[in-house]
Backbone atoms as SQL, in Angstrom:
CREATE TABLE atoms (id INTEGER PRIMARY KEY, chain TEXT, resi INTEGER, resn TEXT, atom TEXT, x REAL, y REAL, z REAL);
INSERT INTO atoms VALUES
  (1, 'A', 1, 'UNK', 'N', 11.207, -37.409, -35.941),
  (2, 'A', 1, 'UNK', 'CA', 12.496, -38.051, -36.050),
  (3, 'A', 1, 'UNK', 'C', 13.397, -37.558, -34.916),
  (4, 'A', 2, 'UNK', 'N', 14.498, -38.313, -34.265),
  (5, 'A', 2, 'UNK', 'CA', 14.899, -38.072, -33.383),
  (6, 'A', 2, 'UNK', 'C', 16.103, -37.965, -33.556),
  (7, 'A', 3, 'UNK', 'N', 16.711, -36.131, -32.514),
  (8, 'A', 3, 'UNK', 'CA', 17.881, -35.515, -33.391),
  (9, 'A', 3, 'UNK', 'C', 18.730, -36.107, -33.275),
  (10, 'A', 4, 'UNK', 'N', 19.858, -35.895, -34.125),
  (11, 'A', 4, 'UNK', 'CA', 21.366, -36.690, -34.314),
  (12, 'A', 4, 'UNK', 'C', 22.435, -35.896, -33.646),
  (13, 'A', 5, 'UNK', 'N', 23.403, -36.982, -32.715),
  (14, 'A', 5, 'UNK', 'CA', 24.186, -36.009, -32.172),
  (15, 'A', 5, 'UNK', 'C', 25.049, -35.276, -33.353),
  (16, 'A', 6, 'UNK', 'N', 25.532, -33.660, -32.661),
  (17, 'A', 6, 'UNK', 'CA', 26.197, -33.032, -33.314),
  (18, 'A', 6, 'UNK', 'C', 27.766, -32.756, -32.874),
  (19, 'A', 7, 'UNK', 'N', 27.954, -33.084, -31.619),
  (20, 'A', 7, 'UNK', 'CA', 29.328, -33.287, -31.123),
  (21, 'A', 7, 'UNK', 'C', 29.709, -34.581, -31.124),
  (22, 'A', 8, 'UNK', 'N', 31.153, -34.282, -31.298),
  (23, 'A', 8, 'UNK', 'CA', 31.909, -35.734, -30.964),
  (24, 'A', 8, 'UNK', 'C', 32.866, -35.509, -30.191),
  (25, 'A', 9, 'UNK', 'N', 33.588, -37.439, -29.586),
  (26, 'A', 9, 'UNK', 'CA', 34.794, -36.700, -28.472),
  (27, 'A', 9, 'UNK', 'C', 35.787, -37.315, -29.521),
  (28, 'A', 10, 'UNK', 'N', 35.635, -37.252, -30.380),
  (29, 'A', 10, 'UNK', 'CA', 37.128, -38.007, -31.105),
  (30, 'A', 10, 'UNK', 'C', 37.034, -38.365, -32.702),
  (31, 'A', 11, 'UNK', 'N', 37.469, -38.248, -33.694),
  (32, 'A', 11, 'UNK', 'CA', 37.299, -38.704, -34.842),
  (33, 'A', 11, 'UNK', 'C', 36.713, -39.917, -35.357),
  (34, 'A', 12, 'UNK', 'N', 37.177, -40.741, -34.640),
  (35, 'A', 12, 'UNK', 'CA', 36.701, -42.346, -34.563),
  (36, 'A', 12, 'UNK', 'C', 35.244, -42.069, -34.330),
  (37, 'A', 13, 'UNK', 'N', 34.869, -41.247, -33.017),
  (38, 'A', 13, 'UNK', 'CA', 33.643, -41.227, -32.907),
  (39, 'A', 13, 'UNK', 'C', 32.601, -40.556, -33.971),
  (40, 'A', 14, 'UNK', 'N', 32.852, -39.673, -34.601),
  (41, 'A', 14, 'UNK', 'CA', 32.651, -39.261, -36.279),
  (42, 'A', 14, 'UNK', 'C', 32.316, -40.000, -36.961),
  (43, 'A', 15, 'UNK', 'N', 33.578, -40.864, -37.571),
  (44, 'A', 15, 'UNK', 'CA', 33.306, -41.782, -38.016),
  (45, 'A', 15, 'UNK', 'C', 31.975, -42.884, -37.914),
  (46, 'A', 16, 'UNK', 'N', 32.306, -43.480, -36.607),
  (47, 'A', 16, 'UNK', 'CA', 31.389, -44.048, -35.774),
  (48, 'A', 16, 'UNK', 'C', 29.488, -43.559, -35.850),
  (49, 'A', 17, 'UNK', 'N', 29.860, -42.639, -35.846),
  (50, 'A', 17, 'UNK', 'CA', 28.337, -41.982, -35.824),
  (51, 'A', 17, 'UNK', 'C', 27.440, -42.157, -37.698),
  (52, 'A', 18, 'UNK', 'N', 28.348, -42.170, -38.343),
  (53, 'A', 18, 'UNK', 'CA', 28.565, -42.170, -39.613),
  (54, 'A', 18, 'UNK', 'C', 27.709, -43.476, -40.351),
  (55, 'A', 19, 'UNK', 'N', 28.958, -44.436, -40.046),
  (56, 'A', 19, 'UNK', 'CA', 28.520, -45.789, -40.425),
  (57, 'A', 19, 'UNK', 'C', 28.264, -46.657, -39.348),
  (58, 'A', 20, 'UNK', 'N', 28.145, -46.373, -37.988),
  (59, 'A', 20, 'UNK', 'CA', 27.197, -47.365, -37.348),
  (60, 'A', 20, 'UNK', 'C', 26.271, -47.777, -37.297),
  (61, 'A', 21, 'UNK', 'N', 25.312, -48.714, -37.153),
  (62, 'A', 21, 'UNK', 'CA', 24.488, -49.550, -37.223),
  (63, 'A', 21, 'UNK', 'C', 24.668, -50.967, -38.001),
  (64, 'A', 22, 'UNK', 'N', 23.446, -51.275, -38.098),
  (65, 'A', 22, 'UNK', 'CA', 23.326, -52.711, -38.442),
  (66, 'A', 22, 'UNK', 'C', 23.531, -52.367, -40.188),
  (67, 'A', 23, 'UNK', 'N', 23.291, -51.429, -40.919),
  (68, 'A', 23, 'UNK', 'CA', 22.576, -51.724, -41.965),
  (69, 'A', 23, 'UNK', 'C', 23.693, -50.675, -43.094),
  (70, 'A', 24, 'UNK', 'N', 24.332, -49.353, -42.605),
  (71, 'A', 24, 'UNK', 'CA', 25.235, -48.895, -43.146),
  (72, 'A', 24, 'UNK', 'C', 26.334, -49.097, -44.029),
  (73, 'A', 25, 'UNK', 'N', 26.787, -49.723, -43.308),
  (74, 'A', 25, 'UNK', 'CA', 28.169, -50.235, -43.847),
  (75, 'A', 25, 'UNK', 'C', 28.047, -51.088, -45.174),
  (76, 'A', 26, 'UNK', 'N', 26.537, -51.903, -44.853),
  (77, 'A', 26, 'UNK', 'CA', 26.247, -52.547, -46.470),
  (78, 'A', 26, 'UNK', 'C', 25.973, -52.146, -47.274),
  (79, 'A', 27, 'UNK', 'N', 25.315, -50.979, -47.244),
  (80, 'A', 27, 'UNK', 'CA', 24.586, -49.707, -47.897),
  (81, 'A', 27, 'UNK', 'C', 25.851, -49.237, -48.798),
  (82, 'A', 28, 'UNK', 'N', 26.442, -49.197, -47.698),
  (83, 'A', 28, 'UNK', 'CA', 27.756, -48.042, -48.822),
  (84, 'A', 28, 'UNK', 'C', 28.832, -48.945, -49.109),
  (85, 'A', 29, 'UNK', 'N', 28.354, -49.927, -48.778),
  (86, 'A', 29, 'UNK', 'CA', 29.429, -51.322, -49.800),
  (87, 'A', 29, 'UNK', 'C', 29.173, -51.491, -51.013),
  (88, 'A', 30, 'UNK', 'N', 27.361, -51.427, -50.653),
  (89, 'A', 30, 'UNK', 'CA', 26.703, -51.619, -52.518),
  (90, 'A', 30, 'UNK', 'C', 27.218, -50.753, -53.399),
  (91, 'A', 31, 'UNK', 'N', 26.336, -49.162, -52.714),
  (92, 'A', 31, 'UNK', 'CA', 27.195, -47.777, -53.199),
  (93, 'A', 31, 'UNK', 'C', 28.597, -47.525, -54.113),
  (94, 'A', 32, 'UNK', 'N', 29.174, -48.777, -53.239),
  (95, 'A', 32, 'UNK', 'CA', 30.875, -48.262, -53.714),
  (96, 'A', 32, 'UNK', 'C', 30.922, -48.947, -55.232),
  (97, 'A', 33, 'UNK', 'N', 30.336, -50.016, -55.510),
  (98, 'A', 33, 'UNK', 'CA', 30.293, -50.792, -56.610),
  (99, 'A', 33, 'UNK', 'C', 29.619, -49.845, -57.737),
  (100, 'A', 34, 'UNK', 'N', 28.082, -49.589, -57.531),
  (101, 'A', 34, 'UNK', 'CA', 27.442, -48.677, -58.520),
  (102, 'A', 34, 'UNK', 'C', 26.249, -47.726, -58.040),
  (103, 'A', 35, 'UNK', 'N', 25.791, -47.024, -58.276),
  (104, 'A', 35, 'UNK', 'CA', 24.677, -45.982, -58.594),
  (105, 'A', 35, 'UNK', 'C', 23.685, -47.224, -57.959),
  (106, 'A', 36, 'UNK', 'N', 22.517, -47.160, -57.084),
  (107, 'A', 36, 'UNK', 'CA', 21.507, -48.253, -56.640),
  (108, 'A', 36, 'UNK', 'C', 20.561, -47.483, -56.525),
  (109, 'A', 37, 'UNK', 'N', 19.270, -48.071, -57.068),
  (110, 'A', 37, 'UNK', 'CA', 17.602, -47.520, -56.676),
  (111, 'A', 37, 'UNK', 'C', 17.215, -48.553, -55.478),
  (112, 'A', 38, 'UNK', 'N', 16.039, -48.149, -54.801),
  (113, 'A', 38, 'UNK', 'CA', 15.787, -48.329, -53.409),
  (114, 'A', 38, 'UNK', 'C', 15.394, -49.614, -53.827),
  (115, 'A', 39, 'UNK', 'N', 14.348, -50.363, -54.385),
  (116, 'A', 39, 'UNK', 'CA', 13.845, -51.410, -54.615),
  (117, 'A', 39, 'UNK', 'C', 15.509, -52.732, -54.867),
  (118, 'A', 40, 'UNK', 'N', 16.666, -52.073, -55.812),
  (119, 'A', 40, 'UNK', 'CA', 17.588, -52.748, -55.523),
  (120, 'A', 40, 'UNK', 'C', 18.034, -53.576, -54.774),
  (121, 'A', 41, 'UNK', 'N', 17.968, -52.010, -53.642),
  (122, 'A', 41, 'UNK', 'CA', 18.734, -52.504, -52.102),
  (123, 'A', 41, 'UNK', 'C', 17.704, -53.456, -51.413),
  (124, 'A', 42, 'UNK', 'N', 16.761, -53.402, -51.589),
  (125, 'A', 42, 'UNK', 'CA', 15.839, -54.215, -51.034),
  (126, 'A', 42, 'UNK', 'C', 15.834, -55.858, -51.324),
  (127, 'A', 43, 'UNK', 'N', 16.563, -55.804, -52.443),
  (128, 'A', 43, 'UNK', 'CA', 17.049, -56.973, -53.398),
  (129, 'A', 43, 'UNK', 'C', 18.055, -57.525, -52.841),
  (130, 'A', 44, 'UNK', 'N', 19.053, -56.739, -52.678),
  (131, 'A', 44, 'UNK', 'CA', 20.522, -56.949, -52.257),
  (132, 'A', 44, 'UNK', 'C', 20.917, -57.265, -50.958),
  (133, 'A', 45, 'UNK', 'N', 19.971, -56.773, -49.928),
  (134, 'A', 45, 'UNK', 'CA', 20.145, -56.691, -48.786),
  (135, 'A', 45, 'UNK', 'C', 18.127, -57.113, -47.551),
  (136, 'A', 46, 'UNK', 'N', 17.903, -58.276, -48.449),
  (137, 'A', 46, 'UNK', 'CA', 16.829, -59.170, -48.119),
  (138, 'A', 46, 'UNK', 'C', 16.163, -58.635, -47.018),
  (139, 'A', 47, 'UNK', 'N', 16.906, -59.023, -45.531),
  (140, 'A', 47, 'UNK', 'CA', 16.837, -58.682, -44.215),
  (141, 'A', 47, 'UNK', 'C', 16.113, -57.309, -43.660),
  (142, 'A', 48, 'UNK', 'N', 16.135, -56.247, -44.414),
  (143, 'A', 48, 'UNK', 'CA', 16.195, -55.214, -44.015),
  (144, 'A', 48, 'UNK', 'C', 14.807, -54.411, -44.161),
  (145, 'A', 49, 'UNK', 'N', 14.208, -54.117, -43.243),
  (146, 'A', 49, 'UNK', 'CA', 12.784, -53.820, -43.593),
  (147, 'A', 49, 'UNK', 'C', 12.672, -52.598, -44.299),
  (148, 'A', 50, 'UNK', 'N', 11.726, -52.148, -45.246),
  (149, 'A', 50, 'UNK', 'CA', 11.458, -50.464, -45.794),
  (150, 'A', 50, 'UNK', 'C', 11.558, -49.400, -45.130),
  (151, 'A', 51, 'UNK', 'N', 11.104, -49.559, -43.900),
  (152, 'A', 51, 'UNK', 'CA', 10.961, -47.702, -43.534),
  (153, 'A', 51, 'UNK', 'C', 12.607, -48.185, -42.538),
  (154, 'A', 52, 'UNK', 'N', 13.399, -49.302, -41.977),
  (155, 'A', 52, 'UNK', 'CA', 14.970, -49.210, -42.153),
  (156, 'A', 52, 'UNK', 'C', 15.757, -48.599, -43.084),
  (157, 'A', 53, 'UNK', 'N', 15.376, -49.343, -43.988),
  (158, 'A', 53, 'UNK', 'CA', 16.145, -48.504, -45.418),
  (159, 'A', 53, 'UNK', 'C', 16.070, -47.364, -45.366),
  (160, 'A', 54, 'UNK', 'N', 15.078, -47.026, -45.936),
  (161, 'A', 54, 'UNK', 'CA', 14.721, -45.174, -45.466),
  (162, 'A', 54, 'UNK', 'C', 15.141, -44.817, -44.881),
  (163, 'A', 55, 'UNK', 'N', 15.363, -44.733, -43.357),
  (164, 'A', 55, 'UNK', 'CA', 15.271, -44.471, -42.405),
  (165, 'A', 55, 'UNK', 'C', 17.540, -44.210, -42.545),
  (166, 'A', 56, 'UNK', 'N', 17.973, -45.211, -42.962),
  (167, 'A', 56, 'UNK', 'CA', 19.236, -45.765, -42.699),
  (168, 'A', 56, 'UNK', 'C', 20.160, -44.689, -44.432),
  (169, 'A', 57, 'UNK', 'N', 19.021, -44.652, -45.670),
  (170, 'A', 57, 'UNK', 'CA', 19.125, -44.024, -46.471),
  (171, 'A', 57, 'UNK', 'C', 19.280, -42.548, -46.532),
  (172, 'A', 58, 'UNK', 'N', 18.370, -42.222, -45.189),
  (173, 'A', 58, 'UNK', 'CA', 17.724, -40.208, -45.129),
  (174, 'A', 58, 'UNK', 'C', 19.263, -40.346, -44.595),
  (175, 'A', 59, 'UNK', 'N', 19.596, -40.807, -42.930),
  (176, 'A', 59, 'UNK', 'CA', 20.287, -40.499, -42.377),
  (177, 'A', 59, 'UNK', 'C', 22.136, -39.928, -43.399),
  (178, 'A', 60, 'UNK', 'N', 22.086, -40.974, -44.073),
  (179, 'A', 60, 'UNK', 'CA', 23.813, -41.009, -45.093),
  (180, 'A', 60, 'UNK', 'C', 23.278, -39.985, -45.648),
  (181, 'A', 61, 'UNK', 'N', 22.268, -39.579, -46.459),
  (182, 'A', 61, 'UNK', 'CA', 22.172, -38.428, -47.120),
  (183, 'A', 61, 'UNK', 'C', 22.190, -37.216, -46.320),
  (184, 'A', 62, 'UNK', 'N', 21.638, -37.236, -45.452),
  (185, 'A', 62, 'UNK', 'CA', 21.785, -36.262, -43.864),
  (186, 'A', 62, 'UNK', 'C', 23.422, -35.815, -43.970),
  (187, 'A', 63, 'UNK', 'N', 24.181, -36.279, -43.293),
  (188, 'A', 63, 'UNK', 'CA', 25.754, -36.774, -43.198),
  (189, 'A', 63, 'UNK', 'C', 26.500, -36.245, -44.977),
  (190, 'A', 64, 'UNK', 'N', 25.603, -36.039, -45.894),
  (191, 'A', 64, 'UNK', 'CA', 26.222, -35.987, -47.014),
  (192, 'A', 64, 'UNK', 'C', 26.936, -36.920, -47.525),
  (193, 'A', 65, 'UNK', 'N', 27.069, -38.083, -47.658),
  (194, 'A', 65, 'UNK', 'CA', 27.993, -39.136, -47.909),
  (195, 'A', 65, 'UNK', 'C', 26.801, -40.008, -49.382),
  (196, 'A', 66, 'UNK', 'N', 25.448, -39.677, -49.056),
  (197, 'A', 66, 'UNK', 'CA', 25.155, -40.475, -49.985),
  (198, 'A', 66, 'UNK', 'C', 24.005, -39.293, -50.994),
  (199, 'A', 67, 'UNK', 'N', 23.703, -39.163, -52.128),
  (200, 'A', 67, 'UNK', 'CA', 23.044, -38.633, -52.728),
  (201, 'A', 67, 'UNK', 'C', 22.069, -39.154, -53.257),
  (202, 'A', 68, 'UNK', 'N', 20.590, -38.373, -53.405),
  (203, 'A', 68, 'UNK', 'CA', 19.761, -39.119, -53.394),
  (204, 'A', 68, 'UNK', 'C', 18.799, -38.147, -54.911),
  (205, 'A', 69, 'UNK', 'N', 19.139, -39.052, -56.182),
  (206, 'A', 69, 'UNK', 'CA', 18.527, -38.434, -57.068),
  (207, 'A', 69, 'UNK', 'C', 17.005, -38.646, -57.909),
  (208, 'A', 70, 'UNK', 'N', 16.009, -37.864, -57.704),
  (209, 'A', 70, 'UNK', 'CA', 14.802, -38.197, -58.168),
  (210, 'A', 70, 'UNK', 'C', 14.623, -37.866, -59.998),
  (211, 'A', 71, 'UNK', 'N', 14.141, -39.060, -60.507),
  (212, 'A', 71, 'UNK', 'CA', 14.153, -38.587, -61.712),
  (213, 'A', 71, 'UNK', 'C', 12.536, -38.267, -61.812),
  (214, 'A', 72, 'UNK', 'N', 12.088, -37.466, -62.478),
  (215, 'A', 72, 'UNK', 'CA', 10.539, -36.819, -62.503),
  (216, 'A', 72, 'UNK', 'C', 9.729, -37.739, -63.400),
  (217, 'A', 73, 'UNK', 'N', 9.676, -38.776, -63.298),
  (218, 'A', 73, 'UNK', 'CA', 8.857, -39.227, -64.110),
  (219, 'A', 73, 'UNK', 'C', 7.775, -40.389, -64.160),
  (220, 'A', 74, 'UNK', 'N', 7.052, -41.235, -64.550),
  (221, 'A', 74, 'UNK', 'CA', 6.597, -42.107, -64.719),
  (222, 'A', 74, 'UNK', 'C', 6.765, -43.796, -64.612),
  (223, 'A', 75, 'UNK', 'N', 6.435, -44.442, -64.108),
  (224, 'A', 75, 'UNK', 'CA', 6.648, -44.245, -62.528),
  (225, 'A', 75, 'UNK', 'C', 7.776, -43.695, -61.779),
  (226, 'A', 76, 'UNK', 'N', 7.747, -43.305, -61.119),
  (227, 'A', 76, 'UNK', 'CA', 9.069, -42.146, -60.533),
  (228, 'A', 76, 'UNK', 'C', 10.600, -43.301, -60.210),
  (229, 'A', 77, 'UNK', 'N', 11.169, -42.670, -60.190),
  (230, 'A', 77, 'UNK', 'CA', 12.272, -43.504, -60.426),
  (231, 'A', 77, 'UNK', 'C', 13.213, -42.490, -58.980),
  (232, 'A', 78, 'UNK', 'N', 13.865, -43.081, -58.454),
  (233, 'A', 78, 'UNK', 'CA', 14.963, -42.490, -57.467),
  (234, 'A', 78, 'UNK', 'C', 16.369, -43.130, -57.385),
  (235, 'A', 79, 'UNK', 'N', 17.375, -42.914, -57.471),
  (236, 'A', 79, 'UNK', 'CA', 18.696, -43.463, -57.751),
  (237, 'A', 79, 'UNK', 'C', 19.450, -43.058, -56.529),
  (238, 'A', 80, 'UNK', 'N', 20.039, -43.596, -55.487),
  (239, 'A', 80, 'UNK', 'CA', 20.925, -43.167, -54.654),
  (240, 'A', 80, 'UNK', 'C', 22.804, -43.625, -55.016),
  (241, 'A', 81, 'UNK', 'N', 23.793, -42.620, -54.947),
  (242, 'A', 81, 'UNK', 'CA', 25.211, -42.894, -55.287),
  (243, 'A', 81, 'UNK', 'C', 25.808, -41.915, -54.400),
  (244, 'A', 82, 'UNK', 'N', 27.342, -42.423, -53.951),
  (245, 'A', 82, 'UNK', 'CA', 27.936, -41.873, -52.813),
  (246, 'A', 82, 'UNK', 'C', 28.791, -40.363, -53.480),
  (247, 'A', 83, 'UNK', 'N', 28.127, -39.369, -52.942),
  (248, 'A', 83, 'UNK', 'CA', 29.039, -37.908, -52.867),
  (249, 'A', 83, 'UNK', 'C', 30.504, -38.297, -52.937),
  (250, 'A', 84, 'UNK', 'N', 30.983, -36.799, -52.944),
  (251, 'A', 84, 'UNK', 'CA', 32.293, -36.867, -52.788),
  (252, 'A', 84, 'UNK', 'C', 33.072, -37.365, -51.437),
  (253, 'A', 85, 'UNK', 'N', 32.348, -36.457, -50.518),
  (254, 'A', 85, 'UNK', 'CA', 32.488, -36.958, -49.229),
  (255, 'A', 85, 'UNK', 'C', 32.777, -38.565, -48.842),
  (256, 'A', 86, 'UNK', 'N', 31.209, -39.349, -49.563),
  (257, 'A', 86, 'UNK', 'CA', 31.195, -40.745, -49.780),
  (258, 'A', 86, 'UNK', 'C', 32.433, -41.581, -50.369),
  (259, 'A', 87, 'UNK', 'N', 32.562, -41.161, -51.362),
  (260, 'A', 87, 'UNK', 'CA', 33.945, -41.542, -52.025),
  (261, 'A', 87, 'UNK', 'C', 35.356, -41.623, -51.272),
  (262, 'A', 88, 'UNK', 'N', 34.817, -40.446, -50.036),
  (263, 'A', 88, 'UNK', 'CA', 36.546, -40.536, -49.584),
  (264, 'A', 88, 'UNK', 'C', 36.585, -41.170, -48.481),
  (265, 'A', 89, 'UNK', 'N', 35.322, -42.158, -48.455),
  (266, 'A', 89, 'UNK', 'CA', 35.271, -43.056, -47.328),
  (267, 'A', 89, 'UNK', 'C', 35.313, -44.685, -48.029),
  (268, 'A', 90, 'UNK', 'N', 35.174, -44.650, -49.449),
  (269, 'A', 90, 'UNK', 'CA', 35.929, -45.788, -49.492),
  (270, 'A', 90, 'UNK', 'C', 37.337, -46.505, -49.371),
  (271, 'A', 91, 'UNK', 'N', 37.946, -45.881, -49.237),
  (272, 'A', 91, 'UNK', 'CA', 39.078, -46.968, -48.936),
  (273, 'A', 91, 'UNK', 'C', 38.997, -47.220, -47.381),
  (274, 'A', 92, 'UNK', 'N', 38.195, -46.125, -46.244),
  (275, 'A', 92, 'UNK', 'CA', 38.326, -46.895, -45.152),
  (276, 'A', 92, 'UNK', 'C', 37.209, -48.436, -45.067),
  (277, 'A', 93, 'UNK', 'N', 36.797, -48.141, -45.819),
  (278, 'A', 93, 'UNK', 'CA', 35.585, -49.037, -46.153),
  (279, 'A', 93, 'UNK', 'C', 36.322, -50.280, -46.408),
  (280, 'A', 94, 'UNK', 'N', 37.151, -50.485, -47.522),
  (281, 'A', 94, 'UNK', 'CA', 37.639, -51.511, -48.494),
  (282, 'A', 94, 'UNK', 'C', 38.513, -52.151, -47.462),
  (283, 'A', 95, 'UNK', 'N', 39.566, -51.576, -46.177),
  (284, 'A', 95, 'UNK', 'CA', 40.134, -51.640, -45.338),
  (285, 'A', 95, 'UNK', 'C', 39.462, -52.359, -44.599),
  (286, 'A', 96, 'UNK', 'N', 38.034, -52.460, -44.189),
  (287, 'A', 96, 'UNK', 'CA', 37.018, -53.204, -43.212),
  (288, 'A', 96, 'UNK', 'C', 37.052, -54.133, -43.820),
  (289, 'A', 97, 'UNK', 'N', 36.474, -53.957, -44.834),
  (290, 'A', 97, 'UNK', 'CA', 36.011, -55.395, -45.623),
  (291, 'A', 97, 'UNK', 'C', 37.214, -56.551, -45.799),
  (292, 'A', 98, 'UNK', 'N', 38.555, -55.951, -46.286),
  (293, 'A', 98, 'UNK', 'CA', 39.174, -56.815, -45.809),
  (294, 'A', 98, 'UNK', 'C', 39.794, -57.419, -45.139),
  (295, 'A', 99, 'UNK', 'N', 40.047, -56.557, -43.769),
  (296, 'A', 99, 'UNK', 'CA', 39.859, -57.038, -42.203),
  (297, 'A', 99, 'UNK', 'C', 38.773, -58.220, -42.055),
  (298, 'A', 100, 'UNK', 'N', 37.860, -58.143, -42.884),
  (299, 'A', 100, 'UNK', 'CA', 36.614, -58.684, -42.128),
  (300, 'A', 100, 'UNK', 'C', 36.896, -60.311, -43.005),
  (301, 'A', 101, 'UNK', 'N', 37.150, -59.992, -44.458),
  (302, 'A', 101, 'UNK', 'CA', 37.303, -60.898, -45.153),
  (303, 'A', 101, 'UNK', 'C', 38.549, -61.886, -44.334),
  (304, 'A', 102, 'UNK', 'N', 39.964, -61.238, -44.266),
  (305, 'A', 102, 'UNK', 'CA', 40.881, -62.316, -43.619),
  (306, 'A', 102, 'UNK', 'C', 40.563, -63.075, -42.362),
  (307, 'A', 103, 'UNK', 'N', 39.919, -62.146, -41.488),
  (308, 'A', 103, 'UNK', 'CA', 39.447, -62.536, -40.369),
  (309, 'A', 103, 'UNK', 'C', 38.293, -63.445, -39.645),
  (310, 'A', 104, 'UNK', 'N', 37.653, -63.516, -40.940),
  (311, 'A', 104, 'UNK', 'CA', 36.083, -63.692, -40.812),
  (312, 'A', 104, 'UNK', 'C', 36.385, -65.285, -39.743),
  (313, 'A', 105, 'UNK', 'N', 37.034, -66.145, -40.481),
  (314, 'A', 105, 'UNK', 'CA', 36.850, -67.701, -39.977),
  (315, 'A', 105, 'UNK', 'C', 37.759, -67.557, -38.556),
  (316, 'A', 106, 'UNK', 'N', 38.192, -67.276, -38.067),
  (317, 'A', 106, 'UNK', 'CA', 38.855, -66.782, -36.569),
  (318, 'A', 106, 'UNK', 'C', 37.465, -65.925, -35.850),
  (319, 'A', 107, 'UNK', 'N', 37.474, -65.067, -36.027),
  (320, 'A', 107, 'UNK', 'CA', 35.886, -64.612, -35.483),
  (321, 'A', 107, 'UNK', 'C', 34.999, -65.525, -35.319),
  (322, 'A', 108, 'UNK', 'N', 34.398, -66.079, -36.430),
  (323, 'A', 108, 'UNK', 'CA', 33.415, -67.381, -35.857),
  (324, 'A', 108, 'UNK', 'C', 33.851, -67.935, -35.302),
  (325, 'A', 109, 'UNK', 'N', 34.946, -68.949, -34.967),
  (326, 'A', 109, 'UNK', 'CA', 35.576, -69.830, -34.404),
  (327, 'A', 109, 'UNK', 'C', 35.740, -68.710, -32.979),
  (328, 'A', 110, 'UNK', 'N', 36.092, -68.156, -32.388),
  (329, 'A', 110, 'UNK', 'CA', 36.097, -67.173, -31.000),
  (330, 'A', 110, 'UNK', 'C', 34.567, -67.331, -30.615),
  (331, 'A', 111, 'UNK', 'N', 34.051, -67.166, -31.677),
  (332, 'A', 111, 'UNK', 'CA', 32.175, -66.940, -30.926),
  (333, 'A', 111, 'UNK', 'C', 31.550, -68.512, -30.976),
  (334, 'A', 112, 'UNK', 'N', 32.445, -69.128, -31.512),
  (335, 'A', 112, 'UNK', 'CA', 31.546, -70.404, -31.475),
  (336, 'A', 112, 'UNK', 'C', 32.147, -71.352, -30.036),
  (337, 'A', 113, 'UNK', 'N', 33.616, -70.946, -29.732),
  (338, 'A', 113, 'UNK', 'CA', 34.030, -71.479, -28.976),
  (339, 'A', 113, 'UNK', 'C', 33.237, -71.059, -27.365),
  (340, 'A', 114, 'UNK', 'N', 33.116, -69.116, -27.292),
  (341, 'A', 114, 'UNK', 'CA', 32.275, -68.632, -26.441),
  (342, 'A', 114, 'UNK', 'C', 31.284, -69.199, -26.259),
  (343, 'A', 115, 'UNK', 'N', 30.312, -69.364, -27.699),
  (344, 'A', 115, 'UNK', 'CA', 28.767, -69.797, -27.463),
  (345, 'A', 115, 'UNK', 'C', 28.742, -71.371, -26.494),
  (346, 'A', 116, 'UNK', 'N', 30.216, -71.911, -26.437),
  (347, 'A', 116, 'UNK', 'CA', 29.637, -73.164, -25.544),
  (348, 'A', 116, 'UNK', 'C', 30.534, -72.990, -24.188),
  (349, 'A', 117, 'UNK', 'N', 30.772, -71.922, -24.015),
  (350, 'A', 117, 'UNK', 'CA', 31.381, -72.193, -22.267),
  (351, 'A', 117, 'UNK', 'C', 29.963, -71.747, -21.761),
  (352, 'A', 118, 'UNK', 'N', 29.522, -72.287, -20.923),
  (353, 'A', 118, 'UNK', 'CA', 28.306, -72.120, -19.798),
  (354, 'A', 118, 'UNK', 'C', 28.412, -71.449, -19.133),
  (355, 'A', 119, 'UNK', 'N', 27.429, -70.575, -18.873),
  (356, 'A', 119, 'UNK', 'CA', 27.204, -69.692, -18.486),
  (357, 'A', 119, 'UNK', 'C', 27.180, -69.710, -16.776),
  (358, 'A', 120, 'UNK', 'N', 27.975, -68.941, -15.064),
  (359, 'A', 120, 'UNK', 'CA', 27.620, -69.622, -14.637),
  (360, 'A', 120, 'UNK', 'C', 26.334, -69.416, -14.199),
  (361, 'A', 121, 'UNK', 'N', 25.014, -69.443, -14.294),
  (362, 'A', 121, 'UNK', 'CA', 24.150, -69.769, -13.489),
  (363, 'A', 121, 'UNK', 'C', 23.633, -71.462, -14.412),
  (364, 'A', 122, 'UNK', 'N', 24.240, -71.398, -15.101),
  (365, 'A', 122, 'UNK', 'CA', 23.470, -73.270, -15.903),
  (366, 'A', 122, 'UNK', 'C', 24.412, -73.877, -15.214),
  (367, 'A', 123, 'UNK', 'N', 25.673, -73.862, -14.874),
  (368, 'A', 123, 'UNK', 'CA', 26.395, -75.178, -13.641),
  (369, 'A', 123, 'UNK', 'C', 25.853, -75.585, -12.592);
């Protein structure tokens, strides 16, 4: 596995390091709602291949933000829910989402308008 930076130049960048990627931010959207087992998320979030998850799962638990509880038993059961840490990143969370929510139809409309100016080498 390949190491994670341990410095930052700025809080944002913290942050940043935190919940960037493709797959995070949904992770701990689910999180914020309830307690989720892995097969869930796999449910919830279609797109996303297994050893991603994992991969996107170790890391938040890495970071401490997400907890990852094994119950011992038959067939084994694993439950992931957001720490304390986690918790005190929802409201910047809820803050995105509804940035993202008011904004959403202006955003498409910017990228849809982009997607048709030509590029110049097609003139």
């Amino acid at each position: 596995m390949q190491k994670r930076k341990t410095e930052f130049s700025c809080g944002a960048d913290v942050t940043s390091s935190v919940i960037g990627g493709k797959w995070k931010l949904q992770i701990l959207t689910h999180l914020m709602r309830r307690t989720t087992r892995f097969n869930e998320f796999r449910r919830l979030i279609p797109e996303i291949t297994q050893r991603m998850l994992t991969l996107q799962l170790r890391e938040l638990e890495q970071d401490g933000v997400v907890h990852r509880k094994i119950y011992h038993q038959i067939p084994p059961k694993v439950e992931y829910s957001l720490t304390e840490l986690g918790i005190s990143m929802v409201p910047l969370i809820q803050v995105m989402c509804d940035w993202g929510i008011k904004n959403e139809q202006i955003i498409s409309q910017n990228r849809i308008t982009a997607n048709q100016i030509k590029e110049p080498s097609q003139l």
